[in-house]
Structure formats: C-alpha cells, structure tokens
C-alpha positions, 0 to 999 in steps of 0.5 A: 523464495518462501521465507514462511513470513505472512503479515497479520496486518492489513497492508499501510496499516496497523491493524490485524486482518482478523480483527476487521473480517480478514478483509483488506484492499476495498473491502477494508476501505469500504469499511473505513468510508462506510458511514462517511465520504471522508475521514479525518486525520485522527482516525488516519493515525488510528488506522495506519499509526501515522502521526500528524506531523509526518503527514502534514510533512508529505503533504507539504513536499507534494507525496499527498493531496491536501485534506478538502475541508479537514477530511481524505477520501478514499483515494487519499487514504489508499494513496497513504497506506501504500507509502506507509507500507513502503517506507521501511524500505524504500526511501521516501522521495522513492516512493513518490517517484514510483507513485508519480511514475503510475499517475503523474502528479498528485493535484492532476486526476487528468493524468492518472491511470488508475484509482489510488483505491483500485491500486491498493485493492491491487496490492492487497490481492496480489499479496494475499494470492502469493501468501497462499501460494508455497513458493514466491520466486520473480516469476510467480510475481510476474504470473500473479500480477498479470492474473491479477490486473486481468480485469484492468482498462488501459487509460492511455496506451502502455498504462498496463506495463507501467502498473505492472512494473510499479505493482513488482517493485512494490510488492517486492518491497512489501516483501522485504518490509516484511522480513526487516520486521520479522528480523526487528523483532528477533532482534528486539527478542534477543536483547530482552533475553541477553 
C-alpha cells in the first residue's frame, strides 16, 4: 500500500518537523525538556493543540497521570501525543486499553515495559523508515517494526510480543489518521469551491 500520503507534522502534535530541525520521537522531546524537567499545560496546548479540558478530562477517567506540581514529564507528554495521534481514529477508551495492555496501569511504574518516551521514539522511527520506503504492505510493518525494537530489553518475559503487536496497531491507525485528514481536507477544498 502507498497512498503517497506523508505527515508534515510531528506525530501527537501540530507542529511541522521542518520547522523544529526535521526531528521528532526524543529528539523533538529532548527539545521541548531542554531547558526544564517538566512542562506546563499551556505549553502542552501550544505543542499537541490539546485544550485544557480535554486533558483534565483524560486525567480524571485515568488515560494520564496527574501533573506533580502543575508540570508533566516527559513520559507524560510522550504518553499524551501518542493518544492525541490516535484519537481520530480509534476510540478513546481504545486507546487506553492499548496503552494499558503495553504498561498496565498509569499510576503503577512497577508494571511497565517500557518508557512512554522510548515508545513514542518508537513510533516516530518506525513511521519515519516506512515514509521512506516505496511500499507499506503488513508485512513490511511487521519487518520495519522488529528491525526497529531490535535494541529493546524485555522487562518480563513476552513484553517484546506485546510491544510489537501494540506498535502494528498504532502505526497502522497512525496511517489511517493520516489518510482521514488527507480525505478531510479534500473535502473541505471541495465545499469552498462548490
């Protein structure tokens, strides 16, 4: 499948990789901490074009971790974009499940396998290595996906299998977000000229 359909935005958020250095997963994340251990809310809505209430609202069913002292880490950020990235297209309470079937649950560290932030990185890499590859069929997910999370350390057995599947779903509903607003915007062009 190539739909010839790239994101000119970081992954989660509304900025456009040429304007922060072409960079994105850490890196981008490394730039948002780099003056600070910890970001607030506003600067959340500047990045990801989440409003307030919305993430107060995900807070207060349990999708993301409470602010400590008004201000997210860099795990809850991560953890924020990648929601933000899916929710066009998959259902809310979906993608909490997904996010609790890689790391259990969000006020518990003891049963995660991974760093939201290395899951992002994750993401973001895979999807960069498939934008440049001429053909995204499931199997070259599959391939890209493995190559990948080569470098990752099981924190209890199984956890590999359970990354990859997570990281197939995601990137795949990455993908379909991405044509739903490539299809939005013809549309939206369409009624302006009708």
């Amino acid at each position: 499948m190539n739909l010839e359909i790239n994101d000119s935005l970081i992954p989660g958020t509304k900025l456009k990789k040429n304007d922060m250095g072409n960079v994105t997963g850490l890196e981008f994340l490394s730039k948002v901490f780099y003056i600070s251990e910890g970001v607030m809310l506003s600067q959340i809505r500047e990045v990801s074009g989440i409003d307030g209430s919305t993430l107060q609202n995900w807070t207060k069913r349990g999708w993301v971790a409470n602010a400590r002292l008004k201000k997210y880490n860099i795990d809850q950020v991560a953890h924020i974009l990648i929601i933000n990235m899916l929710r066009s297209c998959i259902q809310l309470d979906h993608i909490a499940f997904l996010l609790q079937y890689i790391n259990g649950r969000i006020d518990d560290k003891s049963d995660d396998i991974i760093r939201d932030s290395v899951l992002y990185d994750y993401i973001c890499r895979i999807l960069e290595t498939l934008t440049r590859q001429d053909v995204a069929s499931k199997a070259s997910i599959k391939e890209v996906i493995r190559e990948q999370i080569a470098d990752y350390e099981e924190a209890m057995e199984g956890a590999r299998d359970r990354l990859a599947n997570a990281l197939e779903i995601i990137v795949t509903a990455y993908y379909a977000a991405l044509i739903k607003r490539n299809s939005d915007e013809m549309l939206a062009n369409l009624m302006s000229t009708y």
